[in-house]
Short mmCIF file of the C-alpha atoms (twelve columns), coordinates in Angstrom:
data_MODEL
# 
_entry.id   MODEL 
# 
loop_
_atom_site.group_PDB 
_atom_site.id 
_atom_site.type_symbol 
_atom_site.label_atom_id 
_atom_site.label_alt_id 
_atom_site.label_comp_id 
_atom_site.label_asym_id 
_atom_site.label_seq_id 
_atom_site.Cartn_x 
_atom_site.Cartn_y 
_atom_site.Cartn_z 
_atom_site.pdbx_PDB_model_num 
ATOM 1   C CA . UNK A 1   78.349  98.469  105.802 1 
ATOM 2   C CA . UNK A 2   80.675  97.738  103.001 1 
ATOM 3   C CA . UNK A 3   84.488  98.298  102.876 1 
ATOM 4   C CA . UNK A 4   86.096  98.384  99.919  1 
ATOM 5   C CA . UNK A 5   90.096  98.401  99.428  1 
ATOM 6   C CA . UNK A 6   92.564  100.015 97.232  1 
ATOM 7   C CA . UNK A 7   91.841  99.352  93.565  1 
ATOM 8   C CA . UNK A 8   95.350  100.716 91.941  1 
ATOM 9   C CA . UNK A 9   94.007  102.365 88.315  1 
ATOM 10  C CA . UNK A 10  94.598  105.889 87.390  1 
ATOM 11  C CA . UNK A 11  96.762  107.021 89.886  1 
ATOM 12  C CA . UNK A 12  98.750  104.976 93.044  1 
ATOM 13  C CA . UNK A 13  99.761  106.100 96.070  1 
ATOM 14  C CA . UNK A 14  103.301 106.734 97.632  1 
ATOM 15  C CA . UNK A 15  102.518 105.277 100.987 1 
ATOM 16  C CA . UNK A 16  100.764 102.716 101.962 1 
ATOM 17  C CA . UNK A 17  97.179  102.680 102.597 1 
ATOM 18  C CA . UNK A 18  95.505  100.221 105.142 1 
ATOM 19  C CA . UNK A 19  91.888  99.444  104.135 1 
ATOM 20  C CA . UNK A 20  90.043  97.210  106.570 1 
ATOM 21  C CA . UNK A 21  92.643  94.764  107.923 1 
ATOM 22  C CA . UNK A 22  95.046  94.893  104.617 1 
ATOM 23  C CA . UNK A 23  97.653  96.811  103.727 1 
ATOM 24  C CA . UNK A 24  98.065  97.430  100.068 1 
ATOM 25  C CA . UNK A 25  102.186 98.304  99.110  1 
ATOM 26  C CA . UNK A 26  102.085 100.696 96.970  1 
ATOM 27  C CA . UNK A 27  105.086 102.539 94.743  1 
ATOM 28  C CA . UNK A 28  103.585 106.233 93.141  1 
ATOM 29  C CA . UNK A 29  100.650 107.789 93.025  1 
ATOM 30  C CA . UNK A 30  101.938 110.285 90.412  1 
ATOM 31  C CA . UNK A 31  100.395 110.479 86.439  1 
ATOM 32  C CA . UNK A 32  102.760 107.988 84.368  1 
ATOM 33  C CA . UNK A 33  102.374 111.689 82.538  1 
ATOM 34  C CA . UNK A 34  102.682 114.554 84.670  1 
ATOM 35  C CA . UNK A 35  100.191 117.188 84.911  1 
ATOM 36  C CA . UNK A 36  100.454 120.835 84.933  1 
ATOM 37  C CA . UNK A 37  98.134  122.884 86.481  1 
ATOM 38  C CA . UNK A 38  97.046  124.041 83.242  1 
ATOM 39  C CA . UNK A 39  95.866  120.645 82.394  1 
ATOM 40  C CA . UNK A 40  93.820  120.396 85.603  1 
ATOM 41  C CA . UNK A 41  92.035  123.782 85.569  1 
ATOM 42  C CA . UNK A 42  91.102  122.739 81.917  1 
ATOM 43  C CA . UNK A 43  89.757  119.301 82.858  1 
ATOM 44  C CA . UNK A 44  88.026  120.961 85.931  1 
ATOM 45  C CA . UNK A 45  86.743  123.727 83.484  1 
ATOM 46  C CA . UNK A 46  85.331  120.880 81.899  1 
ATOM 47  C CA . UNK A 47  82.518  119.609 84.251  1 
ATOM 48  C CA . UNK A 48  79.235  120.800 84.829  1 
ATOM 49  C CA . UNK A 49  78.907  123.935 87.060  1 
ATOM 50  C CA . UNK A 50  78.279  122.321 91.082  1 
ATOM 51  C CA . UNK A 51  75.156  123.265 92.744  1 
ATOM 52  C CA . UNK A 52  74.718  125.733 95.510  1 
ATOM 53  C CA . UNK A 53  71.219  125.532 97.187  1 
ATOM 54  C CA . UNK A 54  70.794  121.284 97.363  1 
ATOM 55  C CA . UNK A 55  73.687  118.627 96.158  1 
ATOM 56  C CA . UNK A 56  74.210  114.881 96.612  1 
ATOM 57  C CA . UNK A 57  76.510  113.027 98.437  1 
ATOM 58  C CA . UNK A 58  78.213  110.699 96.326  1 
ATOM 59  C CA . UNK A 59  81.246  109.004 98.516  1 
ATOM 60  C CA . UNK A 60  81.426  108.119 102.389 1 
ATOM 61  C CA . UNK A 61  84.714  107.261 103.689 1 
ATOM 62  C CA . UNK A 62  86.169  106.567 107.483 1 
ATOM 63  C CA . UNK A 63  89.224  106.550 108.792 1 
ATOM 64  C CA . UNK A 64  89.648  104.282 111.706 1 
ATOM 65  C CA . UNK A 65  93.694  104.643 111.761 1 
ATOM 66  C CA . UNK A 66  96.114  107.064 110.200 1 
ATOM 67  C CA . UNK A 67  96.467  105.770 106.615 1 
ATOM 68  C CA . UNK A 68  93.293  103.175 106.832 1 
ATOM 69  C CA . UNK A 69  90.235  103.807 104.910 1 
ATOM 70  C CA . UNK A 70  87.111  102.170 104.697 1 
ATOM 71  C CA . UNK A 71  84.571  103.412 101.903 1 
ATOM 72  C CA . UNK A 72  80.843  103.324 103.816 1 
ATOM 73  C CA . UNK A 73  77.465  103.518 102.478 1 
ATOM 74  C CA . UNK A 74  76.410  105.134 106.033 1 
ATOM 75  C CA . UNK A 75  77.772  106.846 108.676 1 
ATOM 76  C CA . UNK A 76  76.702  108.496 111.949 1 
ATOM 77  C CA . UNK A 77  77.390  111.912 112.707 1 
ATOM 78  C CA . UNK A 78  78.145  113.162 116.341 1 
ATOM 79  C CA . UNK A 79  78.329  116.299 117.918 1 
ATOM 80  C CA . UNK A 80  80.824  114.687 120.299 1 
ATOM 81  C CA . UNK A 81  82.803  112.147 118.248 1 
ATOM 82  C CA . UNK A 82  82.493  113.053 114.696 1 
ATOM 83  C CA . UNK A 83  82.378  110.633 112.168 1 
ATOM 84  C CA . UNK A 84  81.823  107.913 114.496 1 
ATOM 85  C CA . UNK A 85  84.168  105.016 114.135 1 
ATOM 86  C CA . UNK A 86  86.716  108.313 112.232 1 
ATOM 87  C CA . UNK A 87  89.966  108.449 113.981 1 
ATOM 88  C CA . UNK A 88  89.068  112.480 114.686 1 
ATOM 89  C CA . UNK A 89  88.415  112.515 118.184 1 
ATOM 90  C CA . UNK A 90  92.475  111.196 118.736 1 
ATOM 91  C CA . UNK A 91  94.014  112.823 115.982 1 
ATOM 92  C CA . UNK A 92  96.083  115.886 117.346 1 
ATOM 93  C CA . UNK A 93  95.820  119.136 116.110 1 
ATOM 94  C CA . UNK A 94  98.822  121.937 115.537 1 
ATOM 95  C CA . UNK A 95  96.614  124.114 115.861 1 
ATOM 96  C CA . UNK A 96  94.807  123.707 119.541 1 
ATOM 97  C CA . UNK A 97  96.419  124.214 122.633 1 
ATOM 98  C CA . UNK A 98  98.022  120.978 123.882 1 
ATOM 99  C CA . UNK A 99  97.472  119.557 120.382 1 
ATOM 100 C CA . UNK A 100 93.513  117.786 120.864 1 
ATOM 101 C CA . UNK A 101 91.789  117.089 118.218 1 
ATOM 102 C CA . UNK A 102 90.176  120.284 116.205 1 
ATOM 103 C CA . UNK A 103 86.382  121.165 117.279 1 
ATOM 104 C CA . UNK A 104 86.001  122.847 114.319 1 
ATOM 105 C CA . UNK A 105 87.923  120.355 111.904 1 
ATOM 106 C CA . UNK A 106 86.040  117.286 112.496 1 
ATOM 107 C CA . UNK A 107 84.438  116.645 109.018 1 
ATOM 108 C CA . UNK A 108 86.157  117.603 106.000 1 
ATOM 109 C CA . UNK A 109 84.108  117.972 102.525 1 
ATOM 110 C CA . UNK A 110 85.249  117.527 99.135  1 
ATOM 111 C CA . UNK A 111 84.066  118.736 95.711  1 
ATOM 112 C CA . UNK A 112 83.563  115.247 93.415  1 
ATOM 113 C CA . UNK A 113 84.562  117.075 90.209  1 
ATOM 114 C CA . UNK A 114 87.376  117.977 92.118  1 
ATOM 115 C CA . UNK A 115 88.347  114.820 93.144  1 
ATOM 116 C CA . UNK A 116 87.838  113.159 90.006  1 
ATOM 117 C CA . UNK A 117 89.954  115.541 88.109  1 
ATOM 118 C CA . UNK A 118 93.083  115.231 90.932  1 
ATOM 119 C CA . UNK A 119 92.575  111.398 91.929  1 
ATOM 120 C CA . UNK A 120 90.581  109.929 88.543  1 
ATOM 121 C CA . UNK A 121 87.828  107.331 89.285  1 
ATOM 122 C CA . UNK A 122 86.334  106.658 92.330  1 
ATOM 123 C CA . UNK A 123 89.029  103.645 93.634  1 
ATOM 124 C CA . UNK A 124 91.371  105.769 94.249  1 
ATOM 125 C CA . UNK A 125 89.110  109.028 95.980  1 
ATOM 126 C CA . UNK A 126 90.170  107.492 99.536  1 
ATOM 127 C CA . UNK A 127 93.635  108.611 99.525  1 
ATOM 128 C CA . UNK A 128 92.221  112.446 99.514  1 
ATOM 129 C CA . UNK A 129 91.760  111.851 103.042 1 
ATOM 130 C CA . UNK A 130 88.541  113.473 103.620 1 
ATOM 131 C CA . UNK A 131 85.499  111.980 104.983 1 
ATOM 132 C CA . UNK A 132 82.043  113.415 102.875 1 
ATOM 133 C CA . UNK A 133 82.294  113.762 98.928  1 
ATOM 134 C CA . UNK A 134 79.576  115.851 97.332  1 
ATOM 135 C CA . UNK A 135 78.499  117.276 94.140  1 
ATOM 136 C CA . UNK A 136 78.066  120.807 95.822  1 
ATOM 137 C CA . UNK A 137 80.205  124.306 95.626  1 
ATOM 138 C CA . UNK A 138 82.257  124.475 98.517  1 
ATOM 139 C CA . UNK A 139 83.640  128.040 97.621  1 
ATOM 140 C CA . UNK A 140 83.723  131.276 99.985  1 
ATOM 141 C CA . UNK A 141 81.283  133.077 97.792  1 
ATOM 142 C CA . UNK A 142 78.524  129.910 98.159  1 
ATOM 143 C CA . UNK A 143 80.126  128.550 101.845 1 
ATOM 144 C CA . UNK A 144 80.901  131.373 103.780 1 
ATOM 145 C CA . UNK A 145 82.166  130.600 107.577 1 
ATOM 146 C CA . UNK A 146 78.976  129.954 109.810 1 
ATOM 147 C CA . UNK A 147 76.472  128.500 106.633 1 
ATOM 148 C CA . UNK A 148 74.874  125.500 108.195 1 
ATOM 149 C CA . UNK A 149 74.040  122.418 105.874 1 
ATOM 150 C CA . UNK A 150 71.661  119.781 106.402 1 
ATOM 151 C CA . UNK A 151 73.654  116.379 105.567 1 
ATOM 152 C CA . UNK A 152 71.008  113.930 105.680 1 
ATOM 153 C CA . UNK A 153 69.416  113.512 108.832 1 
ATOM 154 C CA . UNK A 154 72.260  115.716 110.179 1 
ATOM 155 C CA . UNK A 155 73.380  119.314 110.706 1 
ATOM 156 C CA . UNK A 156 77.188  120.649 110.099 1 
ATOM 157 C CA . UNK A 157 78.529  124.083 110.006 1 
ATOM 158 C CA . UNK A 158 81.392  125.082 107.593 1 
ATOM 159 C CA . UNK A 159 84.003  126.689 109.469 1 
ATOM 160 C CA . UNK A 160 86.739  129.248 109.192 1 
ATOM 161 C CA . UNK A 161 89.834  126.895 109.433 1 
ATOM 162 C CA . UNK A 162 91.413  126.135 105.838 1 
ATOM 163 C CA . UNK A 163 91.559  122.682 104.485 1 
ATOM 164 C CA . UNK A 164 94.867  122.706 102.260 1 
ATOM 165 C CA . UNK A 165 96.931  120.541 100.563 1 
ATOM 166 C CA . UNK A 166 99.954  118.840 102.666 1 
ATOM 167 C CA . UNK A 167 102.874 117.435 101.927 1 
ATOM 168 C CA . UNK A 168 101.037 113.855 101.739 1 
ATOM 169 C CA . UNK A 169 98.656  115.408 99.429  1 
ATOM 170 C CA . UNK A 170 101.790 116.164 97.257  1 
ATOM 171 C CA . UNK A 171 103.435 112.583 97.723  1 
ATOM 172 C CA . UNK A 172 99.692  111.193 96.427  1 
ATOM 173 C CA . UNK A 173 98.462  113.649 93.964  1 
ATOM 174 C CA . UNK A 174 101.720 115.142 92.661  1 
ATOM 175 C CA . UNK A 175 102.979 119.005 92.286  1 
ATOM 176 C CA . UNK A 176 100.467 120.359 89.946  1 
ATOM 177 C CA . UNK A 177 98.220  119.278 92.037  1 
ATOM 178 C CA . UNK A 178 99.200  120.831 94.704  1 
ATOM 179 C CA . UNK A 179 99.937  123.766 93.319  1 
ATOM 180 C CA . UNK A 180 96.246  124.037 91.645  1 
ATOM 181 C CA . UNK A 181 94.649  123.648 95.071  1 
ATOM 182 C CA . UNK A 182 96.855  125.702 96.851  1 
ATOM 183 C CA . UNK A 183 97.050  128.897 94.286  1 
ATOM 184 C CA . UNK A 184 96.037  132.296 96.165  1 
ATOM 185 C CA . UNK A 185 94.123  132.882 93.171  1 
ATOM 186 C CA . UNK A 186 92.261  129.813 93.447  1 
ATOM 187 C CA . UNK A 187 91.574  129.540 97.646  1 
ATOM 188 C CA . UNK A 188 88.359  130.926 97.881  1 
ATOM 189 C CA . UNK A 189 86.948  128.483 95.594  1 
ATOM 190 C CA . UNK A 190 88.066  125.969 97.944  1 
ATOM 191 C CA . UNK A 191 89.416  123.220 95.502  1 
ATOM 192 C CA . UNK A 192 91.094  120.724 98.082  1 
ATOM 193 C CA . UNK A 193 87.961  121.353 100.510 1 
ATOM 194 C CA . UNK A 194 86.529  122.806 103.261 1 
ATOM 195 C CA . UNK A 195 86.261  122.097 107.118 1 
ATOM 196 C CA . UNK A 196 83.247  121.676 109.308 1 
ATOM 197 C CA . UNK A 197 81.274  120.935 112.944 1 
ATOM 198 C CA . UNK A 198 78.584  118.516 113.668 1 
ATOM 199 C CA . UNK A 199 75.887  120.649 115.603 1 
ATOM 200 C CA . UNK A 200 72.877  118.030 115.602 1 
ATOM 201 C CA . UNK A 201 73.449  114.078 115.230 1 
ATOM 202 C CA . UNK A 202 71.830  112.018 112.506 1 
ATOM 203 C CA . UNK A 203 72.583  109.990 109.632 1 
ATOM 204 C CA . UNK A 204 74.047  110.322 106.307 1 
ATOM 205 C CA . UNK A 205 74.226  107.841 103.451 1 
ATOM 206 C CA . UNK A 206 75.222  107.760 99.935  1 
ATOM 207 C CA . UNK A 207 72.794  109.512 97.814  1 
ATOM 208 C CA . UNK A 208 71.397  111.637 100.652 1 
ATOM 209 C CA . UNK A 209 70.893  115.496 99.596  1 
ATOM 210 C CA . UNK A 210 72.837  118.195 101.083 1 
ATOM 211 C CA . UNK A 211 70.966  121.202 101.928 1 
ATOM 212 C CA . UNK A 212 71.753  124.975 102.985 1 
ATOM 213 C CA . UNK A 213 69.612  125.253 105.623 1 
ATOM 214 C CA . UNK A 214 70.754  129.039 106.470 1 
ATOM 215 C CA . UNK A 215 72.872  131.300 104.432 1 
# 
């Protein structure tokens, strides 16, 4: 598998990210021009409508360590362990009893139009922090808690725990950004994301299809 590091280009992060064994210092992620959240819902408005039935994935990344990211062409999916080789099955959870890691938070998807429109080309996707990057509608209305996907040789299940923007998603991305994602208006269409469980093992590469498999 390949790894590819920070390339710093239309926007920089805040902190530092570790890709593979480097750690690239960093200063601001932030537009040179700030954004509104006008701007982004026009450049979202912009791009073609996502698919709901059948989508591609277009971006794998892993996260071995907080802050560390390593962009994959393939990845394994496990029932048990995640995104093998993903920091998930140590990474506490506020939200679990005794803080263990989130059964129902162990793969996060994100929207590439999205993505493209908060973070700008595909060098700088990684600090988003999520793991799967499709061209797919990850809304309520198309996603609703309990729709299972087939992600290549793989099957997830989108669950009911919201995927929001955090403070680090504010230090990276900047306010408007926030904001956009964030807006009660906007949260059923899911902008920053959406949460899921790895029910049957298998593979997933770049390129592979996502599927609904049941509504």
């Amino acid at each position: 598998m390949s790894t590819r590091k920070w390339s710093p280009g239309y926007a920089r992060p805040t902190t530092a990210l570790r890709f593979g064994s480097s750690l690239t210092p960093t200063d601001s992620l932030l537009m040179e021009t700030e954004r509104t959240v006008e701007d982004l819902e026009a450049a979202y408005a912009a791009h073609p409508a996502a698919p709901r039935d059948e989508g591609t994935v277009a971006w794998l990344v892993r996260r071995p360590v907080s802050l560390a990211r390593e962009v994959v062409e393939r990845a394994e999916l496990c029932p048990e362990r995640g995104l093998v080789g993903d920091c998930w099955p140590s990474k506490p959870s506020k939200r679990t009893a005794g803080g263990s890691p989130h059964p129902e938070m162990q793969l996060t998807l994100m929207n590439t139009a999205v993505t493209e429109v908060i973070a700008g080309p595909k060098e700088a996707w990684a600090a988003a922090g999520d793991q799967v990057y499709v061209d797919f509608d990850l809304s309520e209305e198309s996603l609703p808690a309990g729709t299972r996907l087939q992600l290549g040789s793989a099957i997830i299940e989108i669950t009911a725990e919201e995927h929001l923007g955090c403070g680090k998603f504010h230090e990276r991305f900047g306010s408007a950004a926030l904001r956009w994602v964030n807006g009660k208006e906007r949260r059923a269409q899911r902008l920053r994301g959406v949460n899921a469980k790895i029910v049957q093992a298998g593979e997933v590469a770049v390129g592979d299809r996502l599927q609904r498999i049941q509504a």
